[in-house]
C-alpha positions as CSV (number, residue, x, y, z in Angstrom):
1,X,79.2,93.2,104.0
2,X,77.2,94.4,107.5
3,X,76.6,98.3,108.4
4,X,77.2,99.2,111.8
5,X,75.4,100.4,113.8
6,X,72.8,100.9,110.8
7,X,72.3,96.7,110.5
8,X,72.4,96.9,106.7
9,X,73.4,93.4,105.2
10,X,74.7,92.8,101.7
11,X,75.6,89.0,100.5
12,X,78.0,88.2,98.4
13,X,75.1,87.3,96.1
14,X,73.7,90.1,96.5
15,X,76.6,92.3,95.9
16,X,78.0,90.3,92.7
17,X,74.4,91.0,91.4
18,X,74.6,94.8,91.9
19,X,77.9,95.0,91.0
20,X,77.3,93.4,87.7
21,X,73.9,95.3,86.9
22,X,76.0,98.9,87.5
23,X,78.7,97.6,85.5
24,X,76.6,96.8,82.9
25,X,74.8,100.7,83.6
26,X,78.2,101.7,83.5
27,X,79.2,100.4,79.5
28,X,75.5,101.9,78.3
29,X,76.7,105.5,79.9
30,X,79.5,105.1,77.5
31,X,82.2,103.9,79.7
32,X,85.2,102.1,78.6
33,X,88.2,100.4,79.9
34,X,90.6,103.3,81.0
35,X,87.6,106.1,81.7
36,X,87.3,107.4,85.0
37,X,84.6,107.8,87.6
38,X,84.4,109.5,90.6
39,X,82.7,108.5,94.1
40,X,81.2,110.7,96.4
41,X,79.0,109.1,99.3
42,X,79.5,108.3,103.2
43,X,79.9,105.0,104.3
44,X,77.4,102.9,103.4
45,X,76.5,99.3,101.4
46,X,76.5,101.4,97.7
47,X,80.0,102.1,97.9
48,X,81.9,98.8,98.0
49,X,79.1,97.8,95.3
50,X,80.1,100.8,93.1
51,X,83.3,100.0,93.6
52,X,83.5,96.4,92.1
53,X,81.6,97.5,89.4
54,X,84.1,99.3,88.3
55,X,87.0,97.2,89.3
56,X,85.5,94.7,86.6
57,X,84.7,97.3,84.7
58,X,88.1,98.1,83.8
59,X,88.4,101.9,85.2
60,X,89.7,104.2,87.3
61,X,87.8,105.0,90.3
62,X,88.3,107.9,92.4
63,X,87.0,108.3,95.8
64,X,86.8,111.9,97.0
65,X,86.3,112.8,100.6
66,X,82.7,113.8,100.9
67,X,83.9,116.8,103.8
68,X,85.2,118.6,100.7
69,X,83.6,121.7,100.0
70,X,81.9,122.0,96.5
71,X,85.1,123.6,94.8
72,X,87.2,121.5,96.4
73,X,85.5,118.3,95.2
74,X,85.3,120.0,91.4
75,X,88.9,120.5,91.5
76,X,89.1,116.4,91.9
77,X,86.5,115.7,89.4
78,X,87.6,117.9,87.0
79,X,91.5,117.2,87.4
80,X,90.6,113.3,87.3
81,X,89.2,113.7,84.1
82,X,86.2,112.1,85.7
83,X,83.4,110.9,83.0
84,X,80.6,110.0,85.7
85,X,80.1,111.2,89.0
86,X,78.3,108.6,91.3
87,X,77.0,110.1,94.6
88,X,74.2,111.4,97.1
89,X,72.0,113.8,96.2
90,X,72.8,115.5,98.7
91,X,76.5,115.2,98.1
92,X,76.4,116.5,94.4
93,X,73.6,119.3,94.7
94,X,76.7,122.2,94.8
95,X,79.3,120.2,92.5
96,X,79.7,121.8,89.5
97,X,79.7,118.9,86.6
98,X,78.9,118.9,82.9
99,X,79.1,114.6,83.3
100,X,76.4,112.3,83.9
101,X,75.5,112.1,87.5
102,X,74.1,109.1,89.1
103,X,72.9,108.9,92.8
104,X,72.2,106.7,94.9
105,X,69.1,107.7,96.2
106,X,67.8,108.9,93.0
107,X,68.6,107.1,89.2
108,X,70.4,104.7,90.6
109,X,68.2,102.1,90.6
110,X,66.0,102.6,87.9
111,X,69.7,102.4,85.9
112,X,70.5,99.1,87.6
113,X,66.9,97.5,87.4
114,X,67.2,97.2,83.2
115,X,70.1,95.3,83.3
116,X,71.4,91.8,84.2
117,X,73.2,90.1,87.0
118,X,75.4,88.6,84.9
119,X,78.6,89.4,84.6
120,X,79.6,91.7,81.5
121,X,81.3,90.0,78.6
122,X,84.4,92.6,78.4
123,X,84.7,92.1,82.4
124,X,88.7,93.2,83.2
125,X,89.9,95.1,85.9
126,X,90.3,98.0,87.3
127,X,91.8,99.8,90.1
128,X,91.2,102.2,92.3
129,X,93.1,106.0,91.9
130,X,93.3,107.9,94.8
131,X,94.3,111.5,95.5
132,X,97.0,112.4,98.1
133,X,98.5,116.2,98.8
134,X,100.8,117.4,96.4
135,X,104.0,120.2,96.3
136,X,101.7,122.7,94.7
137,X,99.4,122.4,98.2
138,X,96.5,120.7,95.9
139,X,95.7,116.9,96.1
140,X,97.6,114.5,93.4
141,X,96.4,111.8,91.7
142,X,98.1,108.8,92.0
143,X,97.5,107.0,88.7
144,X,99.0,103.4,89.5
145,X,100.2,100.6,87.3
146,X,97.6,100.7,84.1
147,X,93.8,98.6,84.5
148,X,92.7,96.2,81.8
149,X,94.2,92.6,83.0
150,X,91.7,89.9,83.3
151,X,89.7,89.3,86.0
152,X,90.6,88.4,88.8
153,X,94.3,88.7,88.5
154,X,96.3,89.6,92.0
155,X,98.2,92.8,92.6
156,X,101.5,92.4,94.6
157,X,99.0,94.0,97.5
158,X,96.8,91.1,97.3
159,X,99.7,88.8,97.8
160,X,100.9,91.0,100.5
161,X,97.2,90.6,103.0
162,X,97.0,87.1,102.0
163,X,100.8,86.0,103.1
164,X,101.5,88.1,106.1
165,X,98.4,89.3,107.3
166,X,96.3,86.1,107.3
167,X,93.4,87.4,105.0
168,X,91.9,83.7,104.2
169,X,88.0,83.1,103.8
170,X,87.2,83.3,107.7
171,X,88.3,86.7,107.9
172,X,86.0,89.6,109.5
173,X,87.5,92.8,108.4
174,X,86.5,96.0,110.2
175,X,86.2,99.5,108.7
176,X,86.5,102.0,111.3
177,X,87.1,105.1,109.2
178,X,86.2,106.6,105.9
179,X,86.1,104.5,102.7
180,X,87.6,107.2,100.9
181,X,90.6,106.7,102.1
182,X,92.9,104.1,100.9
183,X,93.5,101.6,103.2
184,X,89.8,101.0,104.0
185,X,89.1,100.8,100.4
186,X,91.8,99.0,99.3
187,X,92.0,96.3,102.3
188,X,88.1,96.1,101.9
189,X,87.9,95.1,98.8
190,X,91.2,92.6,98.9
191,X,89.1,91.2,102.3
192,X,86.0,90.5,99.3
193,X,88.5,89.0,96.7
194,X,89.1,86.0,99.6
195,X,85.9,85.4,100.6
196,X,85.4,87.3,104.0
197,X,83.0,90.1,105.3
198,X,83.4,93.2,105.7
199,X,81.8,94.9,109.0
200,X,82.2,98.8,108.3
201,X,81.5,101.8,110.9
202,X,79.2,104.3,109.3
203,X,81.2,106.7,112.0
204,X,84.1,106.1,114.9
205,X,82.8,105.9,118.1
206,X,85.4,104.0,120.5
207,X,82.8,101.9,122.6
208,X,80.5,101.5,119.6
209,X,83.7,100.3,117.7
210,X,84.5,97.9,120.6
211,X,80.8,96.6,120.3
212,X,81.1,96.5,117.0
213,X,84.2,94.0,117.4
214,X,82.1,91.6,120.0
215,X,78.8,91.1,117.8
216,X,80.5,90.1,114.8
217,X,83.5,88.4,116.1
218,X,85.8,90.5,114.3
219,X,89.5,89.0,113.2
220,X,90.7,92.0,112.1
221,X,90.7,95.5,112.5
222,X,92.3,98.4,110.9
223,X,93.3,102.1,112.9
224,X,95.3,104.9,113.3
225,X,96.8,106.0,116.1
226,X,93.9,108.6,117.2
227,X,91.6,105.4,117.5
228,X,94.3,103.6,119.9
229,X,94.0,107.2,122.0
230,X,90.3,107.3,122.3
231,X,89.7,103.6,123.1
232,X,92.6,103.8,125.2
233,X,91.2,106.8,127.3
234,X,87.5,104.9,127.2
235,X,87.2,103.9,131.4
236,X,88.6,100.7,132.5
237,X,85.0,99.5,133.3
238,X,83.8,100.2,129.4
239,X,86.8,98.0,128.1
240,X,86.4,95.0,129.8
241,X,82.5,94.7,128.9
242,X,83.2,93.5,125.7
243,X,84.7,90.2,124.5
244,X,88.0,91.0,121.7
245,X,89.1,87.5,121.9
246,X,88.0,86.9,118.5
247,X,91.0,89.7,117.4
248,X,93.7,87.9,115.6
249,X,95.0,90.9,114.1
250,X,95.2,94.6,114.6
251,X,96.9,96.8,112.1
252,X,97.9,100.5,112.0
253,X,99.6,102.6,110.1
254,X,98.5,106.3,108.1
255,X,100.7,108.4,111.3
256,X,103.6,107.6,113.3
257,X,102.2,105.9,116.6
258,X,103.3,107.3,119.8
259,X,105.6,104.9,121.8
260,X,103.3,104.6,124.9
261,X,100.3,104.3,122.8
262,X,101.7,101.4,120.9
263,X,102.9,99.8,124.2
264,X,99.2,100.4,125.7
265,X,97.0,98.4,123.4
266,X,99.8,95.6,123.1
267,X,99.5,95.3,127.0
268,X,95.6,95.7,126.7
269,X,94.7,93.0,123.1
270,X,98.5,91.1,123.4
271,X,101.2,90.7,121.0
272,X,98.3,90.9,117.8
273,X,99.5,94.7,116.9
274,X,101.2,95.0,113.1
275,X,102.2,98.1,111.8
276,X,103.2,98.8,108.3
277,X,104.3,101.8,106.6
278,X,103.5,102.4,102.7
279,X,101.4,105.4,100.3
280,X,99.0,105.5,97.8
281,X,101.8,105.5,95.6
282,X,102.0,101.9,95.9
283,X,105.9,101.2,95.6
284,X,106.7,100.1,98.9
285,X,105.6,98.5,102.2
286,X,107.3,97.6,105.3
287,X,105.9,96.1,108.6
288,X,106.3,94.8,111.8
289,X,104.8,92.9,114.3
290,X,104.4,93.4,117.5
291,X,107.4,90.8,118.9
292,X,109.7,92.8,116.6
293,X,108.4,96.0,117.5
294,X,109.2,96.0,121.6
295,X,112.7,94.2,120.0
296,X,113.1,97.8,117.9
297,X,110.6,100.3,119.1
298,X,110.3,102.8,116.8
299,X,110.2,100.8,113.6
300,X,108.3,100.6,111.0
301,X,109.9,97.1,109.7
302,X,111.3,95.4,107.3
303,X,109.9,95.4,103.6
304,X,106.9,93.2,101.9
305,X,107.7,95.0,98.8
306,X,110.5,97.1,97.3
307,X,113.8,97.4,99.1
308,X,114.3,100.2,100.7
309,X,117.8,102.2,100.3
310,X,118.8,105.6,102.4
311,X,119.6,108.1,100.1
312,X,121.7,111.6,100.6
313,X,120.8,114.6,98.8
314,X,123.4,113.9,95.8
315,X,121.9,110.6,95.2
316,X,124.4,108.5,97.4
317,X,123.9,105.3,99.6
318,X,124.1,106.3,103.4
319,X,125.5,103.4,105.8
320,X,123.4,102.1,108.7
321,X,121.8,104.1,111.0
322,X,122.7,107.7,108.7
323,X,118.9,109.7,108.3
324,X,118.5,110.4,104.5
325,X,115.7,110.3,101.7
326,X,113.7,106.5,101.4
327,X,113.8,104.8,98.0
328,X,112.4,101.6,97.0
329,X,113.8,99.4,93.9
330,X,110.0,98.5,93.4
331,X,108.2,96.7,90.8
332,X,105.5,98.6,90.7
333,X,104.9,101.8,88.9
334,X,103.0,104.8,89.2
335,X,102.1,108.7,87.8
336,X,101.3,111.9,89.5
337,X,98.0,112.5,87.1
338,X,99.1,116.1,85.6
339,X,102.2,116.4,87.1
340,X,105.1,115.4,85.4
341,X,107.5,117.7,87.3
342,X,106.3,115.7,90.7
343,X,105.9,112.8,88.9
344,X,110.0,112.5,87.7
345,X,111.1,113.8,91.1
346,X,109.6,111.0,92.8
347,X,112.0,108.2,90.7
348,X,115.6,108.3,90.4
349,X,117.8,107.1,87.7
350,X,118.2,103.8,88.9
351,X,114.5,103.4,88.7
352,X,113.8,103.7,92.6
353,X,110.7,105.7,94.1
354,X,110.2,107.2,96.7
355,X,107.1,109.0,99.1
356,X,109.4,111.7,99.6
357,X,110.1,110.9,103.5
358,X,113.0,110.6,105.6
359,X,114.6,107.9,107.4
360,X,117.4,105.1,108.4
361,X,117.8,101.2,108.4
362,X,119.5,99.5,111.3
363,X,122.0,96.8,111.5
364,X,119.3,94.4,110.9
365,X,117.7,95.7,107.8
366,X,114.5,97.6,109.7
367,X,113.6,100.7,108.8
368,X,112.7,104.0,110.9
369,X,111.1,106.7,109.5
370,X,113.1,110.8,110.7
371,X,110.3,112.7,109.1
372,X,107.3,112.6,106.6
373,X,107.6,114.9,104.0
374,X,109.0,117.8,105.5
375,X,105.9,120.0,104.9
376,X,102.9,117.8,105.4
377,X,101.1,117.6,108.9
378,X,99.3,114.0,109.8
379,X,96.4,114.5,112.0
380,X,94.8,111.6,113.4
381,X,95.9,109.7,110.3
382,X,94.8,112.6,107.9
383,X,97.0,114.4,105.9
384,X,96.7,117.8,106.1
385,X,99.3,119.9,103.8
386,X,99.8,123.9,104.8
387,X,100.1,125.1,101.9
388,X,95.9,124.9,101.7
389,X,95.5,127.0,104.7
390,X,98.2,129.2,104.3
391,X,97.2,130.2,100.2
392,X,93.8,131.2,102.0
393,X,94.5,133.3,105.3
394,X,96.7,135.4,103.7
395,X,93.9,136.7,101.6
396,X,92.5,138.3,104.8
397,X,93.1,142.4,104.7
398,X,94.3,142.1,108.5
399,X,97.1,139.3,107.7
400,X,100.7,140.6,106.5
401,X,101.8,137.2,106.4
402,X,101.3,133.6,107.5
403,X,102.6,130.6,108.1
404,X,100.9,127.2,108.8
405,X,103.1,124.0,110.9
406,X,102.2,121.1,112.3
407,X,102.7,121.0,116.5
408,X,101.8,117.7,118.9
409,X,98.9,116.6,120.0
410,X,98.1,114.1,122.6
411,X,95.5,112.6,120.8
412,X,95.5,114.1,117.1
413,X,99.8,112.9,117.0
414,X,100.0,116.7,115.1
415,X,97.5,119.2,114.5
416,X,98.0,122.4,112.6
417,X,98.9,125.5,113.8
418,X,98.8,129.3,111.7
419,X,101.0,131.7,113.2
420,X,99.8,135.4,111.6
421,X,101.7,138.4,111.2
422,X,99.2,140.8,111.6
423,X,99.0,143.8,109.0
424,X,99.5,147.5,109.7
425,X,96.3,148.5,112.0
426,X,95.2,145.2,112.5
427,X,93.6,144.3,115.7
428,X,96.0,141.2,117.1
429,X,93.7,140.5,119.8
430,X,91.0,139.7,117.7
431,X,92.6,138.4,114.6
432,X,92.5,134.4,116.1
433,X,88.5,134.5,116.1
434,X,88.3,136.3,113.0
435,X,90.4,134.3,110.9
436,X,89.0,130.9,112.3
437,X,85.4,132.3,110.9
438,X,87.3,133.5,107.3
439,X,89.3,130.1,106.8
440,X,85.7,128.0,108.1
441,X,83.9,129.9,105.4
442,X,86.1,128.7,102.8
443,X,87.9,125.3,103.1
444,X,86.9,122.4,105.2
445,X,86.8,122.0,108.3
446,X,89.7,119.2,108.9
447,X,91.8,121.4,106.9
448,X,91.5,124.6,108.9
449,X,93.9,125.6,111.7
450,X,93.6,124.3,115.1
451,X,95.2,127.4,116.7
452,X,96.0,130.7,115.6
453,X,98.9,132.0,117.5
454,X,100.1,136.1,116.2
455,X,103.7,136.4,115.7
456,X,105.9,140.1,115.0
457,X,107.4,138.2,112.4
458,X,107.1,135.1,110.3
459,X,110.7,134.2,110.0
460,X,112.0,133.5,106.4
461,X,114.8,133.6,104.3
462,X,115.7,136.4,101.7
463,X,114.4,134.4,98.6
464,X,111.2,133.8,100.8
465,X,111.5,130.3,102.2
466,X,109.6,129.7,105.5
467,X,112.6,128.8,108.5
468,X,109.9,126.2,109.6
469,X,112.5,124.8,112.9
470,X,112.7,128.7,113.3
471,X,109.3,129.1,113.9
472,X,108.5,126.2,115.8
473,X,111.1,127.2,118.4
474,X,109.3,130.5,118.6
475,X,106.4,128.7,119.1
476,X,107.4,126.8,121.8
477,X,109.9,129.0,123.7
């Protein structure tokens, strides 16, 4: 594994050592199979090393975004059912915890020292469980099929990177976002069970992520569609300093991909571009390449896993080309941790799943997604869900009611809007400024409006439902 820009190095020696040492660390702190920990650091060479240790260890591990604010990350760590909380210093000083902490720049180490490089004796594995937004506006955990096989045994995912996206021992896998989000964990680790290195970004910069791609002769590389938009809008000059030719595959996914975007960086790497649509959830996954995309532009693909069928509301099987509800007949399984209401409106009584987004199949069996979940807002391949936002400006004394939606952007595909009703007296003019300060004091950045646009009226239905289409016309007209 190599750090960039930072330099840091990790063998695979190296990290099957440290790996084994905190897994060993990890059974004297009283972990078993099954348990739960919880990761909280930035990108760096701990984390993947964490995480093996406990993917042999047997457990669940949960990354949490480390732009959470303190209450947000206890609401993860505490819902998880978290026994350990492995982090920075930093990170942990305002997370409330009654577990065992362990950071990285602190006992770590002097844990890991004591014990051997040897693999443990009850070695099985784990997986990872990661936290998506939910109907109640708080993040879900998505507790997939259960851990404990032996070692080394393949999840239909692994089959997936090896078969169609050419994951074999030469492969140089870039990270150019967080490694608390899924795909960058889950691909980076599935890149380490063949034998390749992982390069990861500590932070996206567009040229530094080109550079990146030139030094260590990168074979592929893993975006969203904001990072197509910034290195797209890097100058002309900047592009063609660096040497891509190593590329042999690009791969996005997380947002839905502008048209002209897509059709940009296919004219500027070449006919290397694969999409695929999927979720945490784990019980489907289409794709496309980039021949079949310019044959049906707009696609997602056809499926890798599960079989996708277009559902109307009363359960029935639309024809070609009709929009309704995705389902996959999958063979995989998963739980909404807590939430057995969400978690039995996400299967059906055939036993399909589905991510709760909208869509149609062609003539030819690829699929094209209508909408993702009607509520939730996707910014730069970050799901942002309204509720959040909306629960908290409404507290504010000068707000009579609010109502959050997700607009375009250019470069962000969506970014989130609040349009306020201001209350009785209220100063309208200066509400904007003085809710952007309220909302930035209590939730994090990323999640907080973009724009704050006042409103006579939030326009909603007599039991209370928000006329979403209604407002976004208002907003537009």
């Amino acid at each position: 594994m190599v750090l960039h820009p930072g330099g840091g190095v990790q063998t695979y020696a190296e990290l099957d050592a440290a790996a084994n040492r905190f897994a060993h660390a990890l059974r004297r702190l009283g972990l078993r199979p099954g348990d739960r920990i919880a990761i909280l650091l930035p990108n760096g060479l701990r984390y993947l090393e964490i995480a093996w240790a406990a993917q042999r260890s047997g457990l669940y591990y949960v990354p949490v975004n480390h732009h959470l604010k303190p209450a947000e990350t206890e609401y993860i760590v505490r819902d998880c059912g978290a026994k350990l909380l492995v982090g920075s210093s930093e990170l942990v000083a305002g997370v409330a915890f009654d577990g065992p902490v362990v950071t990285v720049d602190g006992n770590y180490d002097e844990l890991c020292a004591v014990e051997p490089p040897t693999l443990p004796d009850d070695a099985a594995e784990g997986v990872w469980m990661f936290y998506s937004s939910g109907t109640t506006g708080r993040p879900k955990g998505i507790v997939p099929d259960a851990v404990g096989d032996p070692l080394g045994t393949l999840k239909p995912f692994d089959h997936i990177v090896r078969h169609h996206f050419g994951y074999d021992e030469n492969l140089r896998y870039l990270v150019p976002a967080p490694l608390y989000h899924a795909a960058p964990l889950g691909w980076s680790i599935a890149a380490h069970r063949v034998g390749g290195t992982v390069v990861v970004l500590e932070r996206f910069d567009a040229e530094e992520c080109l550079a990146a791609i030139e030094r260590y002769r990168i074979t592929h590389a893993q975006f969203v569609p904001t990072h197509f938009v910034r290195m797209l809008k890097l100058p002309p000059e900047v592009r063609a300093r660096y040497d891509l030719s190593s590329l042999r595959v690009v791969i996005h996914a997380a947002a839905p991909c502008p048209v002209d975007v897509k059709e940009a960086m296919i004219d500027w790497l070449g006919p290397i571009v694969t999409e695929f649509y999927s979720g945490s959830e784990g019980v489907g996954f289409c794709m496309i390449s980039s021949e079949e995309w310019l044959a049906h532009r707009g696609s997602v693909g056809r499926p890798a896993l599960g079989v996708p069928h277009i559902l109307d509301d009363d359960g029935n099987e639309l024809t070609t080309g009709q929009i309704g509800q995705i389902w996959f007949d999958t063979p995989n399984t998963f739980d909404y941790h807590n939430d057995p209401d969400r978690t039995a409106q996400s299967w059906n009584d055939r036993g399909w799943a589905t991510f709760g987004d909208l869509g149609y199949l062609d003539a030819e069996g690829y699929l094209y997604l209508a909408d993702r979940r009607a509520d939730l807002v996707i910014s730069g391949g970050v799901n942002l869900y309204p509720r959040e936002a909306e629960d908290v400006l409404v507290l504010y004394p000068g707000v009579a009611d609010v109502a959050c939606v997700g607009v375009p952007d250019p470069e962000l595909g969506q970014v989130l809007v609040a349009a306020v009703q201001p209350a009785a007296g209220a100063d309208a003019a200066a509400l904007p400024t003085e809710l952007d300060a309220f909302a930035r004091d209590r939730l994090s950045g990323f999640k907080c409006p973009r724009r704050y646009v006042v409103v006579d009226e939030v326009p909603r239905l007599p039991t209370g439902k928000l006329l979403r289409r209604d407002l976004l016309t208002r907003l537009f007209q």
